[in-house]
C-alpha positions in Angstrom: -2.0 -16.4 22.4 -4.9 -19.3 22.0 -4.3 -22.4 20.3 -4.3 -22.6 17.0 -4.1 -25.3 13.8 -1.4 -25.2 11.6 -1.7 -26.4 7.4 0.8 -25.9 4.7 -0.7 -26.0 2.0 0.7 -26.9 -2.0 -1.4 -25.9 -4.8 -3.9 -23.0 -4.8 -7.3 -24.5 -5.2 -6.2 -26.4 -2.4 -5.5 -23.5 0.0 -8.7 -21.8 -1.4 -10.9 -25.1 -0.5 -8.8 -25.4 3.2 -9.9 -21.8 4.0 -13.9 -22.5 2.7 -14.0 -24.9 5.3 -13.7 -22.9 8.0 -14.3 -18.9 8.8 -11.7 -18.5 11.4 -8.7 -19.9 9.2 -6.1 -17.2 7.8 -3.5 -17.3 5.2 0.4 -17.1 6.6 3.1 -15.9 4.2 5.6 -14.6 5.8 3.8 -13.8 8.9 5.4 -10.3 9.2 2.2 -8.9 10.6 -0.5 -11.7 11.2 1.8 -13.6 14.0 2.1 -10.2 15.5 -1.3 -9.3 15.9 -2.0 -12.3 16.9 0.5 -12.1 19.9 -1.4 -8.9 20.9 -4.9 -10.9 21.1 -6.1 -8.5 17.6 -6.4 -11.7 15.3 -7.2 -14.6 17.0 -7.5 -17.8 14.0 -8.5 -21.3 15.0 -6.0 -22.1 11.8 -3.3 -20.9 9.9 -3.1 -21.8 6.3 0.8 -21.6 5.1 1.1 -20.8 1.8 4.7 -20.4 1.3 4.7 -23.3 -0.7 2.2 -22.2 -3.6 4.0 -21.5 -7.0 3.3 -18.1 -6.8 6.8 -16.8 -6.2 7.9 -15.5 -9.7 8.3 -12.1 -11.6 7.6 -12.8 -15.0 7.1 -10.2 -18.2 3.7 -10.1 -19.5 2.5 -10.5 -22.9 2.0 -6.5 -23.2 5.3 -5.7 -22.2 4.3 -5.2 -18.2 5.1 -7.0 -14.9 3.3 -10.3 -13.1 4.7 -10.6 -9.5 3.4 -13.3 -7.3 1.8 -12.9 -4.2 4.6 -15.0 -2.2 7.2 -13.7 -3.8 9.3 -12.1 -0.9 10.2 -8.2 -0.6 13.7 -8.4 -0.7 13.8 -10.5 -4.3 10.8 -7.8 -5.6 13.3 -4.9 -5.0 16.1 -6.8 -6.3 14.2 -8.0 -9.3 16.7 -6.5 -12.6 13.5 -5.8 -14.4 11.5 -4.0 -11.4 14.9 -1.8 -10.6 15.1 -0.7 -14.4 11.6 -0.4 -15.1 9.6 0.7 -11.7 12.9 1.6 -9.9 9.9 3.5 -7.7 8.8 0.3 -6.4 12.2 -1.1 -5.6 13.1 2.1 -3.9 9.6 2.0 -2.0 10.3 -1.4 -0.5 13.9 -1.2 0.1 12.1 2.0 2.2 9.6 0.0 4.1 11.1 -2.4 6.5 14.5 -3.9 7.9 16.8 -6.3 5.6 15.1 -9.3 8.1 11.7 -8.1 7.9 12.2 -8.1 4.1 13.5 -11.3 3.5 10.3 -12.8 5.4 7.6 -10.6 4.0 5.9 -11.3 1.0 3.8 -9.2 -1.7 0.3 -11.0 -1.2 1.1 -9.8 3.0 1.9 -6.7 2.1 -1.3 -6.2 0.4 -2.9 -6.8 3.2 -1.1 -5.7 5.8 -2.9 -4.0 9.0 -2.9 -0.5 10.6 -0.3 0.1 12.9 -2.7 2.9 14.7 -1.6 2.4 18.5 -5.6 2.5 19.6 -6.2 -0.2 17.0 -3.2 -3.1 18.7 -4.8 -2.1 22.1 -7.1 -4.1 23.2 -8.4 -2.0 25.9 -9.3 1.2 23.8 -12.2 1.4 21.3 -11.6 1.0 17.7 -14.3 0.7 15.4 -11.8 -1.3 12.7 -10.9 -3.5 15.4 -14.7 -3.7 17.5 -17.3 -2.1 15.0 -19.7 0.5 16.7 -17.3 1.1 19.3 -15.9 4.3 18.0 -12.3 6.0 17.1 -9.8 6.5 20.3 -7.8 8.3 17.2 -9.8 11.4 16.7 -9.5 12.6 20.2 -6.2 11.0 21.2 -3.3 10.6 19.8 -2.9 11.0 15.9 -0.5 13.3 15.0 -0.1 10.4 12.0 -3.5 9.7 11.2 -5.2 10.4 8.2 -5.9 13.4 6.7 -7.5 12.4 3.6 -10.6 9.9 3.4 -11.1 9.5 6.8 -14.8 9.9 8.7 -15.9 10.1 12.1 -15.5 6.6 12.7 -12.1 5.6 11.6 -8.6 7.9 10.8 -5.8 5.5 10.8 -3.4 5.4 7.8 -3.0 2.4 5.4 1.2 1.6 6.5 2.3 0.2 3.1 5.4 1.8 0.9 5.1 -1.0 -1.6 1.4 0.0 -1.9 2.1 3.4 -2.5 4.3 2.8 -5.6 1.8 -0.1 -6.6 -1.2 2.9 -6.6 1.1 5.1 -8.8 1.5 2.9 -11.5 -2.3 1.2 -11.9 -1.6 -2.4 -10.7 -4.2 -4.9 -10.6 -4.6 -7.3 -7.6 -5.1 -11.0 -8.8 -6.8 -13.8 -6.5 -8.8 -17.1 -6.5 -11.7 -17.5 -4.9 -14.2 -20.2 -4.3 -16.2 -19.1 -7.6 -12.7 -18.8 -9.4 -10.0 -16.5 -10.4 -10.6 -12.7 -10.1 -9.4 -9.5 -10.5 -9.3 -6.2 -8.7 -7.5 -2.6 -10.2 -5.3 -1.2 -7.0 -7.7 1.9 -7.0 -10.8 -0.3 -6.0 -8.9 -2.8 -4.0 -9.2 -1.0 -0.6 -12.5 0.2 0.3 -13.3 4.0 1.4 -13.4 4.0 4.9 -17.4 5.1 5.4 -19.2 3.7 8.3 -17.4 0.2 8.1 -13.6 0.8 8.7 -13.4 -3.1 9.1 -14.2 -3.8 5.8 -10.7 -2.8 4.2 -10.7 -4.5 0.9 -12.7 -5.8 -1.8 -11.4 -9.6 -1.9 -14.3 -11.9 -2.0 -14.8 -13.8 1.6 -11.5 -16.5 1.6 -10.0 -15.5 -1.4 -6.3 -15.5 -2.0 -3.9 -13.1 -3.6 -2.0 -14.8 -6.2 -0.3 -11.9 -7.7 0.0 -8.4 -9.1 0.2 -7.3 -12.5 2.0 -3.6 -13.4 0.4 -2.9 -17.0 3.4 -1.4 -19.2 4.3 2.1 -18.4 7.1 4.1 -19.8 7.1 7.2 -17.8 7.7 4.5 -14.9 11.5 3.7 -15.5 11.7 7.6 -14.5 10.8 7.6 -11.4 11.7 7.9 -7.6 10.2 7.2 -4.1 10.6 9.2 -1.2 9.7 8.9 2.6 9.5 11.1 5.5 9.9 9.0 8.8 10.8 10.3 12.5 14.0 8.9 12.6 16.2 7.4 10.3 16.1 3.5 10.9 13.3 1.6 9.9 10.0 3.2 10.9 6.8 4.0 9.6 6.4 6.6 7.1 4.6 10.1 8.4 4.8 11.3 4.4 5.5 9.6 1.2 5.8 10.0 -2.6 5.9 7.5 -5.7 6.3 9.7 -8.7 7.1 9.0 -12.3 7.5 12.4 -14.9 7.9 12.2 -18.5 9.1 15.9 -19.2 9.6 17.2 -22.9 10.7 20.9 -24.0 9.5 21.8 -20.6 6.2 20.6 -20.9 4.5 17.5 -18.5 3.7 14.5 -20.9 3.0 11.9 -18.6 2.9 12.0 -14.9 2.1 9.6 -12.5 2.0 10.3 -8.8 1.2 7.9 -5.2 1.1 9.5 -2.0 1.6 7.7 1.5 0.6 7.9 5.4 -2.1 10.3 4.6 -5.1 7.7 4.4 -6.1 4.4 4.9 -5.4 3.4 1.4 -2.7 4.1 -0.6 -3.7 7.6 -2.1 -3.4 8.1 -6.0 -3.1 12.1 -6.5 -5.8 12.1 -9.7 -6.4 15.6 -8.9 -2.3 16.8 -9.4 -2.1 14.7 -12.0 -4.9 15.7 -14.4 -3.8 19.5 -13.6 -0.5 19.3 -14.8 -0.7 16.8 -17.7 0.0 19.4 -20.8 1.4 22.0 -18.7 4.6 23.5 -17.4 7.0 21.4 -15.6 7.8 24.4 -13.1 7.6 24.2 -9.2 4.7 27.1 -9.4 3.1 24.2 -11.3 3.8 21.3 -8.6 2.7 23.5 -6.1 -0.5 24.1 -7.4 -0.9 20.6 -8.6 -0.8 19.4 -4.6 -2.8 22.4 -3.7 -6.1 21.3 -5.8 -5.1 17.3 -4.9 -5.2 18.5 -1.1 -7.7 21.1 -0.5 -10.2 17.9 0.3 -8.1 17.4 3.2 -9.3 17.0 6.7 -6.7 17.8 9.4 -7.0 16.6 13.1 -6.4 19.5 15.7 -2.3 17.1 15.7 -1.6 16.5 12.2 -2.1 19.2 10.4 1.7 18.9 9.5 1.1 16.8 6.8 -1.0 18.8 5.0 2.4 20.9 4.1 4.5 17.8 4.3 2.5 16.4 1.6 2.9 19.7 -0.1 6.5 19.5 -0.3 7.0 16.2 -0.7 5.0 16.8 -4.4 7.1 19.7 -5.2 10.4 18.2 -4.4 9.9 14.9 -6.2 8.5 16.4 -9.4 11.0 19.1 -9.5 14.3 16.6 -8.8 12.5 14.4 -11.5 12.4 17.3 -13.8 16.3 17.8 -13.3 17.1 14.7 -14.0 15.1 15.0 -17.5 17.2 18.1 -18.8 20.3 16.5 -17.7 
């Protein structure tokens, strides 16, 4: 590891103005990913900008009846939040899902945001990664990735966006807030990341040195019914290979309102439009489900190793709706 500044930083402009000053600086929150990168030689800042002391670390209800959560607002109070547990119990679920009780208690929502790839090719300095070294091309596609992508990807980058939070986030329409040098901004979840195309490195849409200060979750009734589910290779905490947020608003049998984030199958949280326009107005039946995942996946793209998740995926649709349908005629 180089040497590196250090700044803590207390009101927002202030952190915005610090980071203007100099290209190299990055924000720290809890530093659940950053430091570790860093360790491996992947970021490499000449300063670190500690912004655990902003007065962004509060879950407030919004004027419309939704949810404001700030960016340093740590995982572990996000999932035990009353009002996230009762009204997005998804979300809680999804980052009770996500990391260890330690790992929680340190990471914040703004980090989580932005997290990084854990694709092995992309921490390894010695192979070519095109998000890492643009132009240098994607160890992925002919190496390992039996839990790449299989949705969005292109020829020059496969890895899978590795947030649960995110995935619940995508489901229910947030909007990513930050301030930038030319002022406060906004950002809806589904044009926060950017499609992978011929610049893998370009991952979101944040104007250069802006800040997260928060997330909003517009009000959303179907969202107090609704579950998240991962798929992992082992029990403890790991990475998810296939994951669901899903929120159903079943009546007489019939699919009011559905809402439906998938996980580990791109490099941005993926929101299943496709599923979710065919079965609004239709039968809640697991025909239904099925064929709801089948239009949302036949754009999928397998690698000659993960074509696994193509089915995965599948099942993961059909087993969330339907448990969420039981529950409903309960």
């Amino acid at each position: 590891m180089r040497d590196f500044g250090y700044q803590r930083v207390y009101d927002v402009p202030g952190a915005v103005a610090v980071l203007g000053t100099d290209p190299d600086a990055r924000y720290l929150g809890g530093g659940t990913n950053l430091v570790d990168l860093m360790k491996t030689g992947v970021e490499r800042p000449a300063l670190l900008v500690d912004v655990r002391e902003l007065p962004l670390d509060r879950i407030e209800t919004t004027e419309d009846g939704g949810l404001r959560i700030g960016a340093t607002v740590t995982n572990s109070d996000l999932a035990a939040h009353p009002d996230v547990r009762r009204r997005y119990p998804a979300l809680a679920q999804a980052v009770l899902a996500g990391a260890s009780g330690q790992l929680r208690n340190m990471a914040t929502v703004g980090g989580n945001l932005l997290q990084r790839t854990r694709c092995g090719y992309f921490t390894d300095l010695t192979k070519p990664c095109n998000k890492r070294e643009p132009g240098t091309g994607c160890s992925a596609i002919e190496g390992v990735h039996h839990n790449h992508a299989i949705l969005g990807a292109t020829e020059h980058c496969v890895a899978v966006h590795p947030s649960d939070m995110g995935v619940a986030l995508a489901a229910f329409d947030a909007v990513v807030h930050y301030e930038s040098a030319d002022g406060p901004g906004e950002s809806p979840f589904a044009e926060f990341y950017l499609p992978v195309g011929d610049t893998p490195h370009l991952e979101t849409a944040l104007p250069s040195g802006a800040l997260i200060t928060g997330v909003t979750l517009p009000p959303a009734p179907v969202a107090a019914v609704s579950r998240y589910r991962k798929v992992r290779e082992r029990a403890s905490y790991a990475f998810a290979i296939g994951s669901i947020a899903a929120a159903l608003d079943v009546r007489d049998g019939v699919v009011r309102d559905v809402r439906i984030g998938i996980g580990a199958v791109a490099s941005r949280p993926w929101r299943a439009r496709a599923a979710e326009r065919l079965l609004t107005g239709g039968p809640a039946t697991a025909e239904a489900f099925a064929a709801a995942a089948d239009a949302e996946l036949a754009a999928a793209r397998a690698l000659p190793h993960n074509g696994y998740k193509v089915t995965l995926t599948r099942n993961l649709v059909v087993a969330q709706l339907t448990e969420l349908t039981e529950e409903a005629t309960r």
